[in-house]
C-alpha atoms as one frame of an Amber mdcrd trajectory, in Angstrom:
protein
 101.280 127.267  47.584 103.645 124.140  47.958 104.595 122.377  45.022 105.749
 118.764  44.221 108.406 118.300  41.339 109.204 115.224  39.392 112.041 114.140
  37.131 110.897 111.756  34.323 113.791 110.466  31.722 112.679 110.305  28.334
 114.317 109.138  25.271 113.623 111.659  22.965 112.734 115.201  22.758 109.614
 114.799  20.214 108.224 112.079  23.210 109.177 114.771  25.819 106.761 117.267
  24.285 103.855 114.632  23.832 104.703 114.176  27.648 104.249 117.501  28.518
 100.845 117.777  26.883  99.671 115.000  28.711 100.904 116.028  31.985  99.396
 119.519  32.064  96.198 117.695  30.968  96.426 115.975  35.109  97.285 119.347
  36.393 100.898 119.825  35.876 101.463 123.561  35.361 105.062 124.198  35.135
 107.916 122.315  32.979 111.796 122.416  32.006 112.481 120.520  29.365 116.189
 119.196  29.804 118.584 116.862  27.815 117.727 114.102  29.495 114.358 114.711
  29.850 111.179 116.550  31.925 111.246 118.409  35.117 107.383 118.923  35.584
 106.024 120.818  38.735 102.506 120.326  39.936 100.569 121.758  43.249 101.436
 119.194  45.872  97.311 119.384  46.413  96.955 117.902  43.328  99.687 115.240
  43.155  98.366 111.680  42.791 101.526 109.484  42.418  99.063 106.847  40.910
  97.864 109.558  38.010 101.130 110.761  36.984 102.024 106.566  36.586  99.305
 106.308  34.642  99.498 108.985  32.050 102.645 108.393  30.987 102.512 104.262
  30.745 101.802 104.486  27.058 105.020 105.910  26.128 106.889 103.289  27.395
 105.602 101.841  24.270 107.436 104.737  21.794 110.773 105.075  24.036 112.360
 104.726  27.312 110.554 106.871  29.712 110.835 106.813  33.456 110.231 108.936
  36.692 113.529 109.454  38.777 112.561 111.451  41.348 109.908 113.039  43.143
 109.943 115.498  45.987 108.407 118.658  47.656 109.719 122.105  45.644 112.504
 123.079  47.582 111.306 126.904  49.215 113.465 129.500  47.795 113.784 133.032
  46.532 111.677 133.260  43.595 112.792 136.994  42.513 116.237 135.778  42.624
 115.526 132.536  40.532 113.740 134.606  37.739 116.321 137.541  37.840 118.768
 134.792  37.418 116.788 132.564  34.268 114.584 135.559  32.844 115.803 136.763
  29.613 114.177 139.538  27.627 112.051 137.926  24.752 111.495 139.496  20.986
 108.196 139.316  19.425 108.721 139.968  15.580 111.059 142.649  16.334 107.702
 145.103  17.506 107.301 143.279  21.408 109.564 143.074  23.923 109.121 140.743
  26.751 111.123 141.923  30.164 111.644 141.669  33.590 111.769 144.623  36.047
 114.858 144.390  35.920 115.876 144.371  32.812 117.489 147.442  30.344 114.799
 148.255  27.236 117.720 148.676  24.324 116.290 149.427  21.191 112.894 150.873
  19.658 109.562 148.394  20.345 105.729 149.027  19.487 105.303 147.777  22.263
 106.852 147.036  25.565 105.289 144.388  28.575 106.757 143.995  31.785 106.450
 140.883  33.680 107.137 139.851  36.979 106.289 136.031  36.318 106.830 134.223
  39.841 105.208 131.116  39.560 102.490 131.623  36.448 103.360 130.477  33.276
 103.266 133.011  30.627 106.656 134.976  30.354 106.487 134.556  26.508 109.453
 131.936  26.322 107.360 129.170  25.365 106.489 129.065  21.856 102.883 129.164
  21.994 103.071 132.180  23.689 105.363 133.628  20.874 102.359 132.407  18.363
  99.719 133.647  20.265 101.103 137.269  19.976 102.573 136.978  16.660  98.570
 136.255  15.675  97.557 139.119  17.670  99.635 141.415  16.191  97.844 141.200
  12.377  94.291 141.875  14.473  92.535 145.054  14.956  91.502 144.815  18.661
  90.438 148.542  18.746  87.429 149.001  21.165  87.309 144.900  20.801  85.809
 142.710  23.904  88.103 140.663  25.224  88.627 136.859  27.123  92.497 135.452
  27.749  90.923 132.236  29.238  93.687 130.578  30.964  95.636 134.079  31.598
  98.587 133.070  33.516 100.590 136.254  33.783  98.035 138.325  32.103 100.548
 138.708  29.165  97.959 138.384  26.438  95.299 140.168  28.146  97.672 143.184
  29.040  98.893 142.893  24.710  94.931 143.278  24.022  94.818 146.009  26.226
  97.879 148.311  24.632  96.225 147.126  21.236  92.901 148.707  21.692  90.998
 146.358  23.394  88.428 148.435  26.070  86.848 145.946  27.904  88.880 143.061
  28.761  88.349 139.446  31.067  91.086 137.686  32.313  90.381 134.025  33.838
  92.597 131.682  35.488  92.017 128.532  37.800  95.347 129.335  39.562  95.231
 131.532  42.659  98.844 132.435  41.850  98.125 133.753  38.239  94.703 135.320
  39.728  97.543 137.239  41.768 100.245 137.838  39.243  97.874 139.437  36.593
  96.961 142.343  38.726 100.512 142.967  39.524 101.708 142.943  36.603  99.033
 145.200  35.166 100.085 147.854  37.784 103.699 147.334  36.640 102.010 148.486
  32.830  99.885 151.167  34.159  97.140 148.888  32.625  93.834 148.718  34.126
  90.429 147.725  32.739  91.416 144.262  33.097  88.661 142.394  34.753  90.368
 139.050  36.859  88.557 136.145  37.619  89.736 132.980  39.039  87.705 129.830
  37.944  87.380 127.787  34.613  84.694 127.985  31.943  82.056 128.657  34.261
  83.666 131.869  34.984  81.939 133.235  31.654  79.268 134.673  32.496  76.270
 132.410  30.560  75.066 135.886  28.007  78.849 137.103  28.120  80.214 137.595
  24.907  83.644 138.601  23.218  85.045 139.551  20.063  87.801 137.537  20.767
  88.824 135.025  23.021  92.605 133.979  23.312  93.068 130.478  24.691  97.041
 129.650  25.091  96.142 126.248  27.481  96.455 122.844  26.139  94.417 120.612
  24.024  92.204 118.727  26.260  91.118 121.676  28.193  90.525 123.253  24.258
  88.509 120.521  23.648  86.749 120.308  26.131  85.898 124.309  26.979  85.459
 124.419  23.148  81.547 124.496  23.410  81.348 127.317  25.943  83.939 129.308
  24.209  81.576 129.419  21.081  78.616 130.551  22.714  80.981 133.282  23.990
  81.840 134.735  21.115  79.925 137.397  19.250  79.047 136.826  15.475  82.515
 137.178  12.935  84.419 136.843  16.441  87.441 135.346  16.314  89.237 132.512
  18.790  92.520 132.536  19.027  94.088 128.882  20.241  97.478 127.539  21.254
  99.607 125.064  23.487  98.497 122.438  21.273 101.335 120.353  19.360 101.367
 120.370  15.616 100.492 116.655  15.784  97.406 117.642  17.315  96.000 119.941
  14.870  93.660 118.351  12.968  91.897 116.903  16.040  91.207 120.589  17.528
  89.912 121.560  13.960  87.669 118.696  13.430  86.129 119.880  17.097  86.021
 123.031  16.151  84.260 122.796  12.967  81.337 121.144  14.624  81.172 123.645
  17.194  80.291 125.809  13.354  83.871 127.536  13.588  85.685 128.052  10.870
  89.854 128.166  10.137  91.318 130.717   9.472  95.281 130.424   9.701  97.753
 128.313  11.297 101.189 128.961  12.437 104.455 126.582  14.033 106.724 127.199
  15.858 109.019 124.112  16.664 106.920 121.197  17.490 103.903 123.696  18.640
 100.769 124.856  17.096  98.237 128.234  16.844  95.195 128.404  14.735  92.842
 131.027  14.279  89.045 130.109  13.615  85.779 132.724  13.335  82.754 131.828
  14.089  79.701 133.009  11.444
């Protein structure tokens, strides 16, 4: 799938991260956040120059922010770019996060293998990091479960080696819808169920203990009706890639959708809450 990057200077890092939000809100599914500013990368199928211009004119208003470049995704070698950038990632000293490549030193709980190529999910981003920290304190034994918005599969496949037997992974992105699999047979996971869609990918009398939603806000908000009627009485829904400015806004939604809060974490500028439904 070609891709179209574009380089947008931005004043400050807090106004990068509001940027960000907004961008993956348009379609923009990949980011590097930089001194100077944003690399964002976006399917070139979905580019509309006009778009990107227009969701990030009201920042001008909080600090200098401009777009310096945009051009097709140079083709290269993606193994070699993520042996090159990957790093193993620690998950409360119990998870560790690695690439194929990669030497396990020390003892883990658990151990996930990912071959990320172009879905996002490799548990660098905080929101990942929050979204299994959460899991973690959950029973998920012989639990249902959705990762709605799967990417690599990385939260599905940490539901799986928790206890969870029946499992639905969803993704609108043919690449993730690719990478999951793969990196379930890297595991020796299966029982994984991949489906490539949105929210009309639950089936309508589907229904989960839990449903794990690392996305963005205004895909939370907006899914956040379906995603109740999936979930089964005392389930819970696990959300992220929201910013902690943005809290109250998914709670108020939530709480007339009859959730309830149970717990929210940080993590730099990012967000996770937990709500149950009655």
């Amino acid at each position: 799938m070609p891709y179209t990057v574009i380089e947008i200077a931005v004043s400050d890092e807090a106004l990068s991260e509001l940027i960000v939000e907004k961008l993956a809100s348009i379609g923009f599914d990949g980011f590097e956040l930089q001194p100077s500013g944003i690399k964002a990368y976006i399917p070139s199928g979905q580019f509309k120059e006009q778009r990107l211009h227009k969701a990030i004119r009201a920042y001008n208003k909080q600090g200098a922010v401009a777009v310096t470049a945009i051009a097709p995704l140079e083709e290269k070698n993606w193994n070699e770019e993520w042996e090159r950038n990957f790093e193993p990632v620690v998950v409360e000293n119990r998870i560790l996060i690695r690439a194929p490549f990669h030497v396990v030193a020390g003892l883990f709980d658990y151990v996930l293998t990912i071959e990320p190529k172009m879905a996002f999910g490799t548990g660098h981003h905080e929101t990942t990091c929050l979204m299994l920290q959460e899991m973690l304190q959950l029973d998920f034994g012989g639990k249902k479960v959705l990762d709605f918005g799967c990417g690599t599969g990385i939260l599905a496949m940490m539901a799986a080696k928790l206890g969870a037997t029946a499992i639905v992974a969803i993704d609108n992105d043919e690449w993730a819808c690719r990478n999951t699999p793969e990196n379930m047979e890297v595991n020796q996971i299966t029982g994984i169920e991949v489906r490539l869609g949105n929210h009309s990918a639950i089936l309508p009398h589907e229904q989960f203990h839990y449903i794990l939603a690392n996305i963005n806000r205004n895909v939370i908000l907006e899914t956040l009706p379906v995603l109740r009627r999936a979930l089964l009485p005392n389930g819970g829904l696990l959300v992220s890639g929201i910013l902690a400015t943005d809290v109250a806004v998914v709670q108020t939604a939530a709480q007339h959708e009859g959730l309830k809060a149970a717990g929210t974490q940080y993590k730099g500028n990012w967000a996770q809450i937990t709500f149950y439904a009655p």
